[in-house]
C-alpha positions as CSV (number, residue, x, y, z in Angstrom):
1,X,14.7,-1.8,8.3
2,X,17.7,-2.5,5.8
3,X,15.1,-4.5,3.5
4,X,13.0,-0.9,3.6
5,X,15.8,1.3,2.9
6,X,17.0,-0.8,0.1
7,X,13.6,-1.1,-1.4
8,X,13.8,2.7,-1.4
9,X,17.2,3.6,-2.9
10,X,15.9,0.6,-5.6
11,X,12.7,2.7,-6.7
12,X,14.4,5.9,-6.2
13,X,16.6,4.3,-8.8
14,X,13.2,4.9,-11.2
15,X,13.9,8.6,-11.3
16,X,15.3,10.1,-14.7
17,X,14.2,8.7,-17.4
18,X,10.8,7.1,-16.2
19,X,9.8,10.5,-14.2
20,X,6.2,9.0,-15.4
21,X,6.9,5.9,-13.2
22,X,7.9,7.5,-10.5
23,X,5.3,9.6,-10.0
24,X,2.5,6.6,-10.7
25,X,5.0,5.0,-7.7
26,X,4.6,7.9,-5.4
27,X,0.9,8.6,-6.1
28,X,0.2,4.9,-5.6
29,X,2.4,4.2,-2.2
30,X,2.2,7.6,-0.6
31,X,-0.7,9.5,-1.6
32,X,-3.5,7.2,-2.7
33,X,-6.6,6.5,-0.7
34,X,-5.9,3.1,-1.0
35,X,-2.1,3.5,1.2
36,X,-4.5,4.7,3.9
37,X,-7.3,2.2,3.8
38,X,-4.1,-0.6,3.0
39,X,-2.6,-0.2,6.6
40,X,-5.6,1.0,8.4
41,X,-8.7,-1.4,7.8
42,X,-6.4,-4.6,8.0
43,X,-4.9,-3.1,11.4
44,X,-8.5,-2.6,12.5
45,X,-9.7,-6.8,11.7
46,X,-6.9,-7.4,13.7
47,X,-7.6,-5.5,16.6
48,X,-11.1,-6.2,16.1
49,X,-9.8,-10.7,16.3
50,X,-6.7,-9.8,18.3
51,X,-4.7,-11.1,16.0
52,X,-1.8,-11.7,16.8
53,X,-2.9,-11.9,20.2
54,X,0.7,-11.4,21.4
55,X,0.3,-7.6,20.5
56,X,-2.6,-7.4,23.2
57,X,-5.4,-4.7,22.6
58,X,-5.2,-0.9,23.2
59,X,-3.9,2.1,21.1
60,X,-0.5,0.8,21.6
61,X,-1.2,-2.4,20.2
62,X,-3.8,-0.9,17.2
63,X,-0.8,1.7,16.8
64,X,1.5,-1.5,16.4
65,X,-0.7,-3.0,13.8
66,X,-1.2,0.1,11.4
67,X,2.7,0.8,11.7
68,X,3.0,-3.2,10.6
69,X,0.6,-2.5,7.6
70,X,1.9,0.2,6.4
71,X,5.5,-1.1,6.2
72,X,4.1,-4.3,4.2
73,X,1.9,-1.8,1.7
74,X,5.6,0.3,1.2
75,X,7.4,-3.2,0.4
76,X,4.5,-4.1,-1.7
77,X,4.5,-1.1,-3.6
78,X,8.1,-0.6,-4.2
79,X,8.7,-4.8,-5.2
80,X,5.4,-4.2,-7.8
81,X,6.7,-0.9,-9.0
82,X,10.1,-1.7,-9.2
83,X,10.2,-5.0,-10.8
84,X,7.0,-3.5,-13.4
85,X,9.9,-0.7,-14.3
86,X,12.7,-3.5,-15.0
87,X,10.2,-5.5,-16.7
88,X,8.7,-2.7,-18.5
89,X,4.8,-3.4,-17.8
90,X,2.3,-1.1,-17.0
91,X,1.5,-0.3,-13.1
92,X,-2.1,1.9,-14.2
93,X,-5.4,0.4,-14.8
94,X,-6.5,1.4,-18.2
95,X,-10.1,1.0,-19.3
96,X,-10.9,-1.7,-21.5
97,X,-12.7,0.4,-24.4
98,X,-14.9,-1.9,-25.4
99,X,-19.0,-2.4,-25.5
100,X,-20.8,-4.7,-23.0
101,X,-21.2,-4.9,-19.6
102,X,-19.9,-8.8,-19.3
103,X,-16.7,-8.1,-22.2
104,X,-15.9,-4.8,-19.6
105,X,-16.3,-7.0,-16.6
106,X,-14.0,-9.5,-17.7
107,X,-11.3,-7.6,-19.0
108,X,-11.8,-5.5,-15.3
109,X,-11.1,-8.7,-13.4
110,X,-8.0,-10.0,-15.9
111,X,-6.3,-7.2,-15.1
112,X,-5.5,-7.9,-11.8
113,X,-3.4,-11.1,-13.1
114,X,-2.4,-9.4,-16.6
115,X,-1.1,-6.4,-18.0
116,X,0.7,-4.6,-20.6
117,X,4.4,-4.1,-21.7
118,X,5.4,-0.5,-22.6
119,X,5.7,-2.6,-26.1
120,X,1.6,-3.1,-26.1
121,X,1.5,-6.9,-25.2
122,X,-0.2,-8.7,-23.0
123,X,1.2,-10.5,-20.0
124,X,0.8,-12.2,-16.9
125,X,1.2,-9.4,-14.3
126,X,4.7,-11.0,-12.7
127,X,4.8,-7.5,-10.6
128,X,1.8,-7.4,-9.4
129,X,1.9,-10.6,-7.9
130,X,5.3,-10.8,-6.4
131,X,5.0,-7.5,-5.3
132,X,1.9,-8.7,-3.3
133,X,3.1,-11.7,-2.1
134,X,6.4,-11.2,-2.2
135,X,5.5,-7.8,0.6
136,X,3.2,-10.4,2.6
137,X,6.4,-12.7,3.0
138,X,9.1,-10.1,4.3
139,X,6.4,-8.7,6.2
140,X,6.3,-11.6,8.3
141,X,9.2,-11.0,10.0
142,X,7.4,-8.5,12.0
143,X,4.8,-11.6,13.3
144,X,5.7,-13.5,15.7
145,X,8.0,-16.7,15.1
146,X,5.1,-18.7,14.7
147,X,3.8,-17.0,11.1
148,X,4.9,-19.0,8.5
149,X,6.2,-16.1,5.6
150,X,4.3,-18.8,2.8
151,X,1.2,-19.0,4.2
152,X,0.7,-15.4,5.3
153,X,2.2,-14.3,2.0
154,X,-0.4,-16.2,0.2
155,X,-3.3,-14.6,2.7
156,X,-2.3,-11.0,2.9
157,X,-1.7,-11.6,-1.1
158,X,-4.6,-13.2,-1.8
159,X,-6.6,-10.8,0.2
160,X,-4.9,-7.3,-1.6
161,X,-5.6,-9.5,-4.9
162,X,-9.2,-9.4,-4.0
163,X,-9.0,-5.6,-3.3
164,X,-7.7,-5.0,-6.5
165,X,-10.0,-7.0,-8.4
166,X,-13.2,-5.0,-6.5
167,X,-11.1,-1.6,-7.3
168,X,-10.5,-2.6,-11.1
169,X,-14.4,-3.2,-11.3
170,X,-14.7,0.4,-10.0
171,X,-12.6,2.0,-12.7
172,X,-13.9,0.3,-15.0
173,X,-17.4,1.2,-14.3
174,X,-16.7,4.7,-12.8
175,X,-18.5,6.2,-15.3
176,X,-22.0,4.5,-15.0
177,X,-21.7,4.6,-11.1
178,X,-21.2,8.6,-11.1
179,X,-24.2,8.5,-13.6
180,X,-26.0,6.9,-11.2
181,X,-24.9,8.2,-7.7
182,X,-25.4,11.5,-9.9
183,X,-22.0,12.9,-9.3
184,X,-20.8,15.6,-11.1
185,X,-16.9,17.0,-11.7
């Protein structure tokens, strides 16, 4: 709990003069589709494999779980938000701009390991990643003693990291899926 609150006062330190950060950080941890489907669909495999088993089964248990994923997606979101606004990277997908379907799928799946500096460079996405990880690892304290912080920081990591790959593709090729799902605005 004292992990969460200072996480908090740290991205409400964002406020001021990056108002644009902190409202990409509250869209993205409180009211994205993605903070619902973060907690929810990972709580549901493990209810589904009773993992850990300790927590039993039931809505207790399930109840449990979600609380548990929700609380890692928070850390995860205020560790990659905060640390992209002390290193000054971007925390949005942007669109790559460019013409072919491989060069745009390419660029779609880089971006989940690079990014950009408010300067325009590109660099390894240090945020991203520890934020993912780094949430996976204090997030084990809520497993039992048994969960070793490395190795389910690397899964749950890994795992989000795979998510945002597929979710990158998706922006990317937003456009020619509404074309072809013929959704209109």
């Amino acid at each position: 709990m004292k992990i969460t609150i200072a996480l908090l006062l740290f991205t409400a330190s964002l406020r001021g003069e990056q108002s644009g950060r902190w409202h990409n950080y509250s869209r993205d941890a409180f009211l994205s589709p993605g903070a619902f489907f973060a907690s929810v669909l990972p709580a549901a495999n493990e209810q589904w494999t009773n993992r850990p088993p300790e927590y039993g089964q039931g809505w207790d248990a399930f109840g449990e779980r979600v609380g548990r994923r929700a609380a890692q997606y928070q850390l995860q979101m205020a560790l990659f938000h905060g640390s992209a606004a002390a290193l000054r990277t971007e925390t949005k997908y942007r669109e790559c701009g460019c013409a072919g379907a491989w060069r745009r799928l390419g660029y779609a799946l880089s971006r989940t390991a690079l990014t950009r500096t408010d300067a325009g460079q590109t660099v390894l996405n240090t945020p991203l990643l520890g934020g993912y990880l780094g949430g996976g690892m204090i997030a084990t304290s809520w497993y039992p003693d048994r969960y070793s912080p490395w190795r389910e920081g690397l899964r749950t990591g890994g795992t989000q990291l795979g998510g945002r790959a597929a979710l990158n593709l998706v922006r990317e090729f937003a456009p020619e899926l509404k074309r072809m799902l013929r959704i209109r605005r």
